[in-house]
N, C-alpha and C positions, 0 to 999 in steps of 0.2 A: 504494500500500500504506500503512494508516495505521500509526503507531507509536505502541500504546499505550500507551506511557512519559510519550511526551512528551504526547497526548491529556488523559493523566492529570493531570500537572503544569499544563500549561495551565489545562482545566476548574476543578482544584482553585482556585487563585488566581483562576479567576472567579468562580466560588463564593465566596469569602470577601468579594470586594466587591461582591457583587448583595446590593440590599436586600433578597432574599426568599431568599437563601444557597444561591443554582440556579445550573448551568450546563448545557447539554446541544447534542451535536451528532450527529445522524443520520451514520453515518460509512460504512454500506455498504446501497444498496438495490438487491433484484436479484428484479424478479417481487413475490411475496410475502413475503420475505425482507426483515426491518431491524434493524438493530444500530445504537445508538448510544449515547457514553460520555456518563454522566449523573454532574455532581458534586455534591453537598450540603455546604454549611457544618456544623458541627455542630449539633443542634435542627431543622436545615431539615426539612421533611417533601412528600413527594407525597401532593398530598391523596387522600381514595378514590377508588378509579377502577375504570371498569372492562375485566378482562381480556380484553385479544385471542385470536383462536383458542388460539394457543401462543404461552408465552413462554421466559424463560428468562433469571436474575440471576448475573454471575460478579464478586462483590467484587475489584478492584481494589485497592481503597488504603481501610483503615479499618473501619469497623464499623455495622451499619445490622439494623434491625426491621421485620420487615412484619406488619402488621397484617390480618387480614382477615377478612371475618364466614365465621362454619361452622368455621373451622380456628382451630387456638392462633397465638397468636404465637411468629415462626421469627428468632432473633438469626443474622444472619452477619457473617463475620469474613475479610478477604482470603484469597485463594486459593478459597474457597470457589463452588461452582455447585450454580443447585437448579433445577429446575422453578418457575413461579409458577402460585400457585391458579387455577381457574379461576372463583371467589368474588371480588366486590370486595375490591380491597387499598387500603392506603396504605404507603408507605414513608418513613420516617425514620432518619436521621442519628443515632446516638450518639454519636461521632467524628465530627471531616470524612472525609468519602467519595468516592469514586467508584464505579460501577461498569457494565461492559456488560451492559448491557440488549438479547437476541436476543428478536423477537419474528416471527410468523410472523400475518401477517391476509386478510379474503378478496380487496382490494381490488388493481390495477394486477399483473394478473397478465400481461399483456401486455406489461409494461415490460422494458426491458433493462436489463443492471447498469448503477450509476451509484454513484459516491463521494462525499461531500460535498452532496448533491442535498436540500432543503429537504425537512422531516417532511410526507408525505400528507394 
């Protein structure tokens, strides 16, 4: 079972000493099914990318902007959960941040759970 407290606290302080202000670790994959807590320095940014089947952003710790074409740009603030576009996005840090990143794609659906288990 992870505990994202400490996920959080960890990433964060890795985040602030990665020269690109990142940290992230896939923390649950089961089938289709991936979550994992992603930190940002403040400024740090995920470049555009683009959206898997489903996803889905729950701030953690701080405050973060996604950007992405077709839609406005959506400020969130801890505690907060949203849907992510189905439009390329990018995400950046306005604060140092964390947050779980639930994503759902069409790939190892065959697979059984797994914890900790390196990103597809």
């Amino acid at each position: 079972m992870a505990n994202l407290e400490a996920l959080t606290a960890d990433h964060l302080q890795a985040a602030r000493a990665d020269v690109h202000g990142r940290s992230a670790e896939l923390i649950v994959r089961d089938g289709v099914l991936r979550q994992s807590v992603i930190a940002l320095r403040s400024g740090a940014e995920l470049a555009e990318h683009n959206s898997p089947d489903a996803a889905s952003i729950q701030i953690l710790t701080g405050r973060v902007v996604i950007t992405s074409q077709g839609d406005r740009d959506l400020e969130l603030t801890a505690g907060q959960l949203t849907a992510l576009t189905h439009h390329r996005h990018a995400v950046r840090a306005l604060e140092d941040a964390a947050f779980l990143l639930t994503t759902v794609t069409s790939v190892g659906q065959q697979e059984g759970p797994e914890r900790g288990a390196p990103p597809a």
